[in-house]
N, C-alpha and C positions, 0 to 999 in steps of 0.2 A: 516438411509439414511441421506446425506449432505443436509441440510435445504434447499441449494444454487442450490442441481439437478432440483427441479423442477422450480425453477426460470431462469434456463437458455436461453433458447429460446425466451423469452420474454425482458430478460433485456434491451438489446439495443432499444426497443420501448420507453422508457422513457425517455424525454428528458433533465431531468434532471440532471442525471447520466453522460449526455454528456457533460453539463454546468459544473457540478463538476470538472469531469475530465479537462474539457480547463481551467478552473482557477486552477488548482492546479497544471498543466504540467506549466503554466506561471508563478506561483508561482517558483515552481524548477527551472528555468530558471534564473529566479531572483538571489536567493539564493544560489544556486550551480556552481561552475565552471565547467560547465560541457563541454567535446572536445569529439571530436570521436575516440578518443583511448582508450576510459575507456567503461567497460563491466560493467551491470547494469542488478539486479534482481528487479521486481516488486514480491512482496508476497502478497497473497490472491488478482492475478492477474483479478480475472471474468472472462469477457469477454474478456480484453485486452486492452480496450481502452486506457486507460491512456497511456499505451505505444505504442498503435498505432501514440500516438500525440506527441508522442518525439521517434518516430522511428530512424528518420533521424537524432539522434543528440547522439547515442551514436554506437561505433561498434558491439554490439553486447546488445540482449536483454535478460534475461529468463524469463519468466512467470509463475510463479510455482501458482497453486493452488492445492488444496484438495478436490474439485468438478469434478469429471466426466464429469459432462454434461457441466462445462464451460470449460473446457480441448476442450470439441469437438468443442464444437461454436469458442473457441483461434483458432483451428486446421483448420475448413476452413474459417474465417478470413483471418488466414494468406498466406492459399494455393490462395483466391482468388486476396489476392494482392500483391503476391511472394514477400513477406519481407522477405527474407528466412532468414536474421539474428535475426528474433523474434521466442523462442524458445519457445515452449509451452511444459512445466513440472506440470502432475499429482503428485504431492509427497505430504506430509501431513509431515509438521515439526514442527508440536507441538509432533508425538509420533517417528518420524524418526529424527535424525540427518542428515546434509547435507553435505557430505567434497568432493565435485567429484571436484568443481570449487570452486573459489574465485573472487569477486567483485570490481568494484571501486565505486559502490551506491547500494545499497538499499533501496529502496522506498516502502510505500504501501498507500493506501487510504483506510479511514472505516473501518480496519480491525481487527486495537489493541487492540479494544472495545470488540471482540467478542473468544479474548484466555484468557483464564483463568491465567493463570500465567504470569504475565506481563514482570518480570525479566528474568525469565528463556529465552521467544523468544528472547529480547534484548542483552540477553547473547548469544545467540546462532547467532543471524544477527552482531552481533560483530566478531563473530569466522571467519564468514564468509566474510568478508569486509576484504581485500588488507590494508597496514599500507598507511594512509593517506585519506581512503576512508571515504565515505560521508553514514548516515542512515537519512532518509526524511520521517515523518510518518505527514501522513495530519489524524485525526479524531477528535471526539466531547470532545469540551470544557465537566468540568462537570455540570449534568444537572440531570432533579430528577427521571428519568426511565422512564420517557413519553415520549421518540423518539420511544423507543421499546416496546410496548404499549401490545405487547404479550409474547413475551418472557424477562422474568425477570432475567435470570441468566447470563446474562453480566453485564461487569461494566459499570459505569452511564455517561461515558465521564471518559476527565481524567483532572488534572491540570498539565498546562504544568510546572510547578516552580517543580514540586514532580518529574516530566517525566528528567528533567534537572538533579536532583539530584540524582536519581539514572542510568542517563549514564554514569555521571562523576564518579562515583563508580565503574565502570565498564571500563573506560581508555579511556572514549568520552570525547572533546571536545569543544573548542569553537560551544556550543549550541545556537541558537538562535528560535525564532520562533514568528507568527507572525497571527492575523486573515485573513481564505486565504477564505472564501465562508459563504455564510447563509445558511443553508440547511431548508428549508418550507415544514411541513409537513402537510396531510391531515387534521389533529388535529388543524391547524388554528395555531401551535406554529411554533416559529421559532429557529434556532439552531445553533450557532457558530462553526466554524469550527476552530481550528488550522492547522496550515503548521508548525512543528518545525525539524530544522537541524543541526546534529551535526557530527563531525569529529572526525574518531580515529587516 
């Protein structure tokens, strides 16, 4: 079962999660040329937030996750505030391939930390990215496994200098990136965030 189905119905109670998301939609904003003619996937979407707060700023949205239960909560989300250009996508693309559409951004928050092959998605949100297009991944600096205090089998954070060198390996571009949030855990620690973005 998806760690993330039984978290669903609960997430948006934390306000946290909400703060994240407003600094890191303002972070993109910052960073990204973003117009309303460019179509934009969020991956390891949740709930939706994130792109509910940059709804309005691009033509068209997908929300792809691999959670069911956040799939439902994206689904009447969006029925109840007829964004009908926010697409909410069950698909799991660490064991699927994606080729139905193609992007002009890619984005995700906290997510990169939790696939095990780090290259292989990077290669694959490349494939999928329009020539020119932008990939924006906001998650944790590296840190020593005590964010995740119970599940040990993700990686610790990342460094972003390592993350740069292998997009450019890959045919990404002017990379930049930038401290975009402190994320404070119940553990009394505090946790760095990156925003870094690059173009193919």
């Amino acid at each position: 079962m998806n760690e993330f189905n039984s978290r669903a119905q609960d997430w948006d109670n934390n306000p946290i999660y909400l703060e994240r998301s407003e600094t890191i939609a303002n972070g993109l904003l910052d960073m990204i040329p973003i117009n309303r003619e460019m179509k934009a996937l969020e991956y390891g979407a949740g709930t939706g937030t994130l792109s509910f707060l940059l709804s309005d700023k691009f033509s068209e949205i997908t929300l792809m996750d691999n959670s069911e239960e956040m799939v439902k909560v994206m689904h009447e989300k969006i029925t109840n505030s007829q964004l009908s250009h926010l697409k909410p996508l069950f698909w799991d693309l660490v064991q699927n391939d994606y080729d139905s559409s193609k992007f002009d951004c890619i984005y995700s928050q906290m997510v990169l930390h939790h696939i095990p092959d780090t290259e292989v998605i990077l290669c694959k949100w490349q494939q999928m990215l329009n020539p020119g297009g932008y990939l924006a991944i906001a998650d944790l600096f590296t840190e020593d496994g005590s964010f995740h205090q119970i599940d040990k089998n993700l990686h610790f954070g990342f460094d972003p200098e390592k993350l740069d060198l292998m997009l450019k390996s890959l045919g990404f571009k002017e990379v930049k990136y930038t401290t975009c949030y402190i994320m404070k855990r119940p553990n009394g620690r505090s946790y760095p965030l990156f925003l870094l973005v690059a173009r193919i």
